[in-house]
N, C-alpha and C positions, 0 to 999 in steps of 0.2 A: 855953689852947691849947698844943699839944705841935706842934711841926714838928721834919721831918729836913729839911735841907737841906747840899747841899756849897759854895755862897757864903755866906759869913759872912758880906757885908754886904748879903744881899736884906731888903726888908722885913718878909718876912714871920718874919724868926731877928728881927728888932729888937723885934716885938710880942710875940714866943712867951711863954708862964708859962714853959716848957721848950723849951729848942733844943739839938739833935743834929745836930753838924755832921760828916756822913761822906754815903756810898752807902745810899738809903735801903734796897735790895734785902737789903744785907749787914747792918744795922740792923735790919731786919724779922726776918731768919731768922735774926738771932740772938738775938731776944727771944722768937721762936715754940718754939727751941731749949732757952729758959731755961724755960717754963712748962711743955713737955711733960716735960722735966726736974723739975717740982714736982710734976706730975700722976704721977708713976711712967710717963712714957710715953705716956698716954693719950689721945686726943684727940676732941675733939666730933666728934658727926657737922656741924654747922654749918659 
């Protein structure tokens, strides 16, 4: 289980495989940013 969360001690960062602790907004778009960056740009119609 991967979570973003900004309280580090909620339950749900204590369970995570992976926890990210920041803004998940800012986290989102900037992982959407890394991959359109691997695709040369490109992005699913999905």
């Amino acid at each position: 289980m991967v979570t973003i969360n900004l309280d580090l001690g909620c339950d749900m960062i204590k369970r995570a495989d992976l926890a990210v602790i920041g803004d998940s907004a800012e986290i989102l778009a900037a992982l959407v940013a890394k991959v359109e960056q691997q695709r040369g740009g490109q992005r699913d119609a999905a």
